[in-house]
C-alpha positions as CSV (number, residue, x, y, z in Angstrom):
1,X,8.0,88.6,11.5
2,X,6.6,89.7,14.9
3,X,3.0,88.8,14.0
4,X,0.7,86.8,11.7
5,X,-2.3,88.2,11.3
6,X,-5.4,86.8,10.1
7,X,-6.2,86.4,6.1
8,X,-9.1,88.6,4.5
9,X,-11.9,87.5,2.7
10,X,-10.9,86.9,-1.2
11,X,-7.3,85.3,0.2
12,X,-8.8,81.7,0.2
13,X,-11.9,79.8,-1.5
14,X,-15.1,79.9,0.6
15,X,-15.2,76.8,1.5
16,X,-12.3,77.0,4.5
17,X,-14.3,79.7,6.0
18,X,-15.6,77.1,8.2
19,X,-12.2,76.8,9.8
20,X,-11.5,80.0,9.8
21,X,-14.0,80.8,12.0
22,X,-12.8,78.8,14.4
23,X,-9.9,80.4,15.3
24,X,-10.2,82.4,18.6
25,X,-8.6,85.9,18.3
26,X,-5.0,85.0,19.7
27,X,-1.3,86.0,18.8
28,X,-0.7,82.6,16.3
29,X,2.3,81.4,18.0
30,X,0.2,81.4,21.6
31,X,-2.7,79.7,19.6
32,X,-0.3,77.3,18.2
33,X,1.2,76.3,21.2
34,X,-1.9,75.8,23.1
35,X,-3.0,73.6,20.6
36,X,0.2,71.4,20.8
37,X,-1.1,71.3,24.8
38,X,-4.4,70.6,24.4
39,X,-4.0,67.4,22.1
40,X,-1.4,65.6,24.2
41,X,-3.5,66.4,27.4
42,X,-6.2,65.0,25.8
43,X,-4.6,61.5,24.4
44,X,-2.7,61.6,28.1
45,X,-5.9,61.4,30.0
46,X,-7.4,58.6,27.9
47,X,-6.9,54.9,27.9
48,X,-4.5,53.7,25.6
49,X,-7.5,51.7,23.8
50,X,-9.0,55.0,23.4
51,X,-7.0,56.3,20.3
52,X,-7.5,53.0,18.8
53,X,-11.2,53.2,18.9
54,X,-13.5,54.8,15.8
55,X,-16.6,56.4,17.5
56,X,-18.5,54.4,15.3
57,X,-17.9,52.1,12.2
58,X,-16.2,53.6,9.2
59,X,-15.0,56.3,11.1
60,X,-11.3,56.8,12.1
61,X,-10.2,56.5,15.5
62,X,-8.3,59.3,17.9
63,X,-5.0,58.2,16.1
64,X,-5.9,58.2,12.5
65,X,-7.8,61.5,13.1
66,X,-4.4,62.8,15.0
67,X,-2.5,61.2,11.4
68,X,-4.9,63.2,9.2
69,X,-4.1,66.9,11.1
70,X,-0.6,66.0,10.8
71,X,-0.5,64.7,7.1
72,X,-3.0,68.1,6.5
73,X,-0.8,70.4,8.4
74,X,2.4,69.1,6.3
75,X,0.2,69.6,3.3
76,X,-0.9,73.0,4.0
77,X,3.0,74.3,5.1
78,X,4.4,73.1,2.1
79,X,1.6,74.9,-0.2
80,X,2.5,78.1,1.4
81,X,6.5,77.5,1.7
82,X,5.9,77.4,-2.2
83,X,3.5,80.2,-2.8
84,X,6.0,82.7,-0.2
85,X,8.4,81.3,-2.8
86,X,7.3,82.4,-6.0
87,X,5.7,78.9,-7.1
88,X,3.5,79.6,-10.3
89,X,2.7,76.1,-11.0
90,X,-0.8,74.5,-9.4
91,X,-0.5,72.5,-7.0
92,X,-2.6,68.9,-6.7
93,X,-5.0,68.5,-4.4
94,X,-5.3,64.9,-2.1
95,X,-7.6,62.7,-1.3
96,X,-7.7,62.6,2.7
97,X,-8.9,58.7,2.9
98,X,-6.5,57.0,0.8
99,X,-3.2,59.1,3.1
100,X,-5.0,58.0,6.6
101,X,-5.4,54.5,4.6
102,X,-2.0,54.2,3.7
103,X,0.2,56.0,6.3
104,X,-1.8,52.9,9.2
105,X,-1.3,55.3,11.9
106,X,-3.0,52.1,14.2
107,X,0.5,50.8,14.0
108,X,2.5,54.3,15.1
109,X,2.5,54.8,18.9
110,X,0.6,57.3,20.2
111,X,3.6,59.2,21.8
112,X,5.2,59.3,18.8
113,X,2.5,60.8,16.8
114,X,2.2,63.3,19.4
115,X,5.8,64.0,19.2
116,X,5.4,64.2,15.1
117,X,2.2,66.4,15.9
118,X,5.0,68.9,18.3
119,X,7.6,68.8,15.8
120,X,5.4,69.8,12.7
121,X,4.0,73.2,14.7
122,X,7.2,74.1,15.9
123,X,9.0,73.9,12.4
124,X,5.6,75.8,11.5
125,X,6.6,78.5,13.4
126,X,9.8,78.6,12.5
127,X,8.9,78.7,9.1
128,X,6.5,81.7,9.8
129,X,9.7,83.5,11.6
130,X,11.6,83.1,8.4
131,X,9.5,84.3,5.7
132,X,9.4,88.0,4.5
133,X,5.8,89.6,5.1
134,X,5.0,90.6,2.0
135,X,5.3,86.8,0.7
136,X,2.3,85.9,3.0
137,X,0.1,87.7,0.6
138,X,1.4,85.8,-2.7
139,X,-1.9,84.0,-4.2
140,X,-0.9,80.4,-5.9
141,X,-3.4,77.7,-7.0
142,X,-3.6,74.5,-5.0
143,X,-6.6,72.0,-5.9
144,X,-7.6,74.3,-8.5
145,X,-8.0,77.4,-6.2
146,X,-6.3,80.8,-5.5
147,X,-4.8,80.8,-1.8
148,X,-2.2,82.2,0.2
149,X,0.2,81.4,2.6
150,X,-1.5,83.4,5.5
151,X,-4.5,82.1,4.7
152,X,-3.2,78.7,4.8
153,X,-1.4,79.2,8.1
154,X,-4.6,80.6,9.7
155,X,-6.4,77.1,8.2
156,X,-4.4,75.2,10.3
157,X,-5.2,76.1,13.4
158,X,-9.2,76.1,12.7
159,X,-9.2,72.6,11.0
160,X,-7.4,71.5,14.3
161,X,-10.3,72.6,16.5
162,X,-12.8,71.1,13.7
163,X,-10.9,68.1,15.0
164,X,-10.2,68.0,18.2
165,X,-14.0,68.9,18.9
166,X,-14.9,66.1,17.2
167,X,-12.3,64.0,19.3
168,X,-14.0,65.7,22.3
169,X,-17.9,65.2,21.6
170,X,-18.0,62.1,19.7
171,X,-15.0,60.2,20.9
């Protein structure tokens, strides 16, 4: 596959939109990349009791947040690894507080989430490189919704810049 372009209306349920339109209009392995880029130059140029720090009470701090785009991304790739595949069953949704709970990304070194954070978008891509094109456009049902893996690859850019603006403004 040379290219990955973007899903169309009717491929997803409204409610991603919001990340979707995020997205700048980029070749998706340049977008991915620069996203690796942006969130290690980001934790670089902060304090290291920065990413332990929620911006206010309840909230999760630059690492959890960093855990959540990770644990979503691995989520996400795995929905559309089985929908390229054929997958006919539904898949489960998650609840995003009890993974961020669980996984106590406060204990995980920063570097290493990073590198985690690297690892996951490069096997993304290599993932993309591997799949047949006409398997992007095979609708499954994950948390009781039609989607397909295109759109769920384009959702995972977007919900990293939901994110990381967050990280920027409010952290």
């Amino acid at each position: 596959m040379q290219t990955l372009l973007p899903p169309t209306k009717g491929d997803y349920p409204a409610y991603f939109e919001r990340y979707l339109q995020l997205n700048p209009q980029k070749a998706y392995p340049l977008l991915i990349d620069e996203q690796i880029q942006k969130i290690k130059g980001l934790f670089e140029t902060k304090p290291s009791s920065w990413a332990e720090t929620p911006y206010q009470t309840g909230k999760w701090s630059p690492k959890e947040v960093l855990g959540h785009v990770i644990d979503t991304e691995r989520i996400m790739t795995f929905r559309a690894l089985c929908f390229a595949r054929g997958e006919r069953n539904a898949l489960p949704g998650f609840d995003q507080d009890p993974y961020v709970l669980n996984a106590r990304f406060g204990a995980i070194a920063s570097e290493l989430l990073l590198e985690d954070f690297e690892s996951q978008r490069k096997a993304l891509l290599t993932l993309i490189q591997t799949l047949p094109e006409d398997s992007l456009d095979i609708s499954g049902t994950a948390n009781g919704a039609k989607i397909t893996p295109r759109a769920l690859f384009w959702i995972i850019p977007g919900h990293f810049i939901h994110h990381l603006t967050i990280l920027n403004q409010r952290y």
